[in-house]
C-alpha positions as CSV (number, residue, x, y, z in Angstrom):
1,X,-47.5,-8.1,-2.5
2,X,-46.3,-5.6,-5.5
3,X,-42.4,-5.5,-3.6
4,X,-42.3,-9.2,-2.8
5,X,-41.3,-9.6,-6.6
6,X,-38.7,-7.1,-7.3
7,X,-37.9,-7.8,-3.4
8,X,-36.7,-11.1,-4.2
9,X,-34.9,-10.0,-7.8
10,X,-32.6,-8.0,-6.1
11,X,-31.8,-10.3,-2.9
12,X,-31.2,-12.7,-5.8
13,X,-29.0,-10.7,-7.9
14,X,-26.7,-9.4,-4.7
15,X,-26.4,-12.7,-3.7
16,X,-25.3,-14.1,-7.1
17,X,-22.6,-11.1,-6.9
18,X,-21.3,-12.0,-3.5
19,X,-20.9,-15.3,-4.8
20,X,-19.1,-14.6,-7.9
21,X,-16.6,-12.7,-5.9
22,X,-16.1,-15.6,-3.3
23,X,-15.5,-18.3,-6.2
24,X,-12.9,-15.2,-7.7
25,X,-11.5,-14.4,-4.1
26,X,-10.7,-18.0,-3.6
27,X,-8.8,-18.7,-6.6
28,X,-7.1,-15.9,-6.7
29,X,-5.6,-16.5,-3.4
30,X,-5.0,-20.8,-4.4
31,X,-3.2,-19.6,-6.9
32,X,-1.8,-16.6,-5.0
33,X,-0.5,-19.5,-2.7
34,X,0.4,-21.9,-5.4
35,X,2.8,-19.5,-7.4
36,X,4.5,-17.4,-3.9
37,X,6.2,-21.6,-3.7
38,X,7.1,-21.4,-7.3
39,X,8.5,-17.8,-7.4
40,X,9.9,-16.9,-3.9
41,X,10.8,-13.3,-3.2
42,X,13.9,-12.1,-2.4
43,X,13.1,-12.1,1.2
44,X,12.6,-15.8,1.2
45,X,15.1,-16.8,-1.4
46,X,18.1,-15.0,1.3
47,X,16.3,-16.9,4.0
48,X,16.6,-20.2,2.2
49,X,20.8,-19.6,1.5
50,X,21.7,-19.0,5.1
């Protein structure tokens, strides 16, 4: 019964930081997304004139 407590703390605290870094990793990459339209590369900008 002495672990159950610190136990639970820590399952609680890594879960908090996995979750942290999914709510970071996922606007990262919307706006990863959102900007690439904005700001093509050069790749994409020679695509688009032929």
């Amino acid at each position: 019964m002495f672990a159950a407590v610190p136990w639970h703390w820590w399952l609680g605290a890594g879960l908090l930081l996995a979750g942290i870094g999914a709510v970071v990793s996922l606007v990262a990459g919307y706006l990863r997304a959102v900007e690439a339209k904005k700001h093509p590369t050069r790749a994409q900008r020679r695509a688009q004139q032929q």
